[in-house]
C-alpha positions in Angstrom: 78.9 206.7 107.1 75.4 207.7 108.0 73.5 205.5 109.3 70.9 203.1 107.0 68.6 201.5 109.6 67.2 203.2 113.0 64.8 201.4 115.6 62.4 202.4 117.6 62.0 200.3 121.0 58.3 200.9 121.8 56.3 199.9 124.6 55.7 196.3 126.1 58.8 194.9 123.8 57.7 195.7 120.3 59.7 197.8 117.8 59.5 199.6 115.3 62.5 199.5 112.5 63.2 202.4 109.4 65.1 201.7 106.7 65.9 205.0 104.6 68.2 203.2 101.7 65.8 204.0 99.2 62.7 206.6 98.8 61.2 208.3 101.6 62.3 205.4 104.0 60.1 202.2 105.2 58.8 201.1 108.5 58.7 197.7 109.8 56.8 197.0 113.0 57.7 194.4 114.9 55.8 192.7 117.8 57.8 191.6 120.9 58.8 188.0 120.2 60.0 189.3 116.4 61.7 192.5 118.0 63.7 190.4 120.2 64.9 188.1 117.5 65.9 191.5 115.9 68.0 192.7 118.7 69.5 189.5 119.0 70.8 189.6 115.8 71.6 192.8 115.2 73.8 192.4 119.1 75.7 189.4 116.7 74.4 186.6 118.5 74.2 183.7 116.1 71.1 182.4 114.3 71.0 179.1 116.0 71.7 180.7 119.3 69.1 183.0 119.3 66.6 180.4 118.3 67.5 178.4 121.0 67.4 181.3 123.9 64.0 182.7 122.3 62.1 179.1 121.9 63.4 178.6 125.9 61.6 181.8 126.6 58.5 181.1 125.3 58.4 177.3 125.3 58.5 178.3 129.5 55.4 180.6 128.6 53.3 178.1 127.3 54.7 178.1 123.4 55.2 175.4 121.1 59.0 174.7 120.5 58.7 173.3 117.1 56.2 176.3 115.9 58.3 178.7 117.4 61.4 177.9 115.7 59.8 177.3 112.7 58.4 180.5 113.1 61.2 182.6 114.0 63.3 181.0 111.3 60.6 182.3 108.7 61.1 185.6 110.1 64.8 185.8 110.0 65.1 184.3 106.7 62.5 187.6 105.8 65.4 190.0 107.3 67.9 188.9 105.2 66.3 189.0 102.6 65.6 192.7 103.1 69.1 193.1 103.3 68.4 194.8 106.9 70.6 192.2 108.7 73.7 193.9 106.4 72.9 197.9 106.7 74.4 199.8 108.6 72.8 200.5 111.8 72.2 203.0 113.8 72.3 203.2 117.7 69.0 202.7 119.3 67.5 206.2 121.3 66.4 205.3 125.0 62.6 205.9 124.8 61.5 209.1 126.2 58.7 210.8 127.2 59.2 214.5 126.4 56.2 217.2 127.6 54.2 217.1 124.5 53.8 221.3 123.8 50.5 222.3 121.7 49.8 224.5 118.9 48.6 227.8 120.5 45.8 229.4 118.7 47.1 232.6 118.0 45.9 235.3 115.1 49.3 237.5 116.2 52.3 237.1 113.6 55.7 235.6 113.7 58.4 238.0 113.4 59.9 238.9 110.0 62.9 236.9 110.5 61.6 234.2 111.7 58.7 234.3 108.9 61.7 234.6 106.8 63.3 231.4 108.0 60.6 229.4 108.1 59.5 230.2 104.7 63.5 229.0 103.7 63.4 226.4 105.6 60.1 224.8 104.5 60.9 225.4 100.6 64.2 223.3 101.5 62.4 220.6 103.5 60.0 220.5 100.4 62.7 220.2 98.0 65.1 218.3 99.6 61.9 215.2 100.5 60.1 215.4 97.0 63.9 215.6 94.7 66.0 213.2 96.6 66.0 210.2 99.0 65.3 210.4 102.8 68.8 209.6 103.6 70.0 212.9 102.0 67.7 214.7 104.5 69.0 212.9 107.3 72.4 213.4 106.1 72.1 217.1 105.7 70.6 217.3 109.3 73.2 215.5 110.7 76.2 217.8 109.2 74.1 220.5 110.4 74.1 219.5 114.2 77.8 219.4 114.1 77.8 223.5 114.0 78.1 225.3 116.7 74.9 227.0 117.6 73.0 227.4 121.2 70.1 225.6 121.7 66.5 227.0 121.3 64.2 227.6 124.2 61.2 225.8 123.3 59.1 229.6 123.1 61.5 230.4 120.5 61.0 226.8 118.7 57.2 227.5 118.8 57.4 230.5 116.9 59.5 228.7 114.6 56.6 226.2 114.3 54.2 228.6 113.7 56.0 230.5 111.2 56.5 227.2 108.8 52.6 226.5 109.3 52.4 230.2 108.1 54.6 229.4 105.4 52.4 226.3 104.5 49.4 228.0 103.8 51.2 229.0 100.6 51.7 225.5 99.5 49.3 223.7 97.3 50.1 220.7 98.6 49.5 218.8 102.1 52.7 219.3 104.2 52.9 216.4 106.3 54.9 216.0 109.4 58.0 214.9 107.8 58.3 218.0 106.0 57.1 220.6 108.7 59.5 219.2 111.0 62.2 219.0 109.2 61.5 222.9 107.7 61.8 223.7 112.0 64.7 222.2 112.4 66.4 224.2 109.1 64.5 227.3 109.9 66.4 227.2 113.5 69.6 226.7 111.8 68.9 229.6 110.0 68.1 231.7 113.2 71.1 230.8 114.6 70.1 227.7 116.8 69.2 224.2 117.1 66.9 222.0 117.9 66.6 218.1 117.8 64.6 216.8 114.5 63.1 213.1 115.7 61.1 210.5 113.7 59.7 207.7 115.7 56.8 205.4 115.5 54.1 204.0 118.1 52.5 201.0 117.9 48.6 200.1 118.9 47.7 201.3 116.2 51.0 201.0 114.7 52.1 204.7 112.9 54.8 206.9 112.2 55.3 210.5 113.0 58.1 213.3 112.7 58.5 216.1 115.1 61.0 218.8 117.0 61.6 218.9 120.5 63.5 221.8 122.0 63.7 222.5 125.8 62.5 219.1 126.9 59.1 220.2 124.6 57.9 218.6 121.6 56.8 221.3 119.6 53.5 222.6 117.5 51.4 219.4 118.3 47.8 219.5 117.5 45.8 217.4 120.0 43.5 216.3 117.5 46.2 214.1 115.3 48.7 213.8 117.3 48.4 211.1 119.4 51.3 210.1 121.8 53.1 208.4 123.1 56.0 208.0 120.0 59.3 206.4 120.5 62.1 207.9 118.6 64.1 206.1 116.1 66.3 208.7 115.1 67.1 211.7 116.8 69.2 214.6 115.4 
């Protein structure tokens, strides 16, 4: 069963949590003290027991206990509500910090093929985002990582990149990140190789953002909106 719910553990304790059951997916971002009721929970530990270990935590940190419990009740009762407590969840990614590679400015054009496959693989990413539920992408991308194909040097991802911002131009639209990464990672596929599709989140300000690493890279960045660092959430 693919997964419902992926978290992102982001820096100083907070998280980030999506939950792709319906649309194009939904972020919750969670400071420390709520993220740590959430991993609680979501290890199994029991209601009460949580609320007891978390109010000792911060009752020693100068908290009231009464407000925190009160509190992180609230919040709990909020997550199963949401039905987030019952999906099915997948395993957190150990947060990473990949060499973040840049868009080159370049006049010089792909090569047919790969102007070829990143044309295919954006007009897939576009369909398959706009016409059907997040999960289906993710469930796609997922069958797809089980072939057997070498991995991509992250030269050879960049072109990739560049040829579905190519391809992009042709669209009347805004292709956002979600779509140009995910038309990467199919436009590899078609070439014959793989590289990892991610979506992650960052908090301070809190935000979401979808990318392709290949080769320890993270690939076709601009430096003036992308601002890092990201933890992933899900990583394909």
């Amino acid at each position: 069963m693919t997964p419902q719910v992926y978290t992102a553990l982001l820096p100083g304790g907070a998280a980030a949590v999506m939950d792709i059951r319906t649309g194009r997916g939904q972020w919750r971002h969670l400071n420390a003290t709520a993220a740590a009721l959430w991993t609680h929970l979501t290890e199994g530990v029991p209601l009460a027991q949580a609320l007891d270990v978390l109010c000792d935590r911060f009752t020693d940190q100068g908290a009231d206990r009464d407000i925190m419990r009160t509190d992180l009740a609230a919040l709990a009762a909020q997550l199963h509500a949401t039905g987030l407590l019952d999906a099915h969840l997948a395993p957190t990614p150990s947060l990473s910090r990949p060499t973040v590679r840049l868009t080159r400015s370049t006049t010089a054009r792909p090569a047919a093929a790969d102007r070829a496959a990143g044309l295919l693989g954006l007009v897939t990413a576009l369909a398959l985002l706009r016409c059907a539920p997040i999960r289906s992408s993710v469930a796609l991308a997922a069958s797809l990582a089980r072939r057997d194909r070498p991995t991509a040097t992250a030269e050879q991802a960049d072109h990739l990149s560049q040829a579905v911002r190519r391809a992009g131009r042709l669209w009347p639209g805004r292709v956002a990140c979600l779509e140009e990464s995910l038309a990467v990672y199919l436009a590899a596929q078609v070439r014959g190789r793989r590289v990892v599709w991610v979506i992650g989140a960052r908090t301070a300000p809190a935000a979401a953002h979808a990318w392709t690493e290949a080769g320890g890279e993270v690939i076709g960045q601009d430096l003036a909106d992308r601002l890092w660092p990201y933890a992933p959430a899900l990583r394909i």
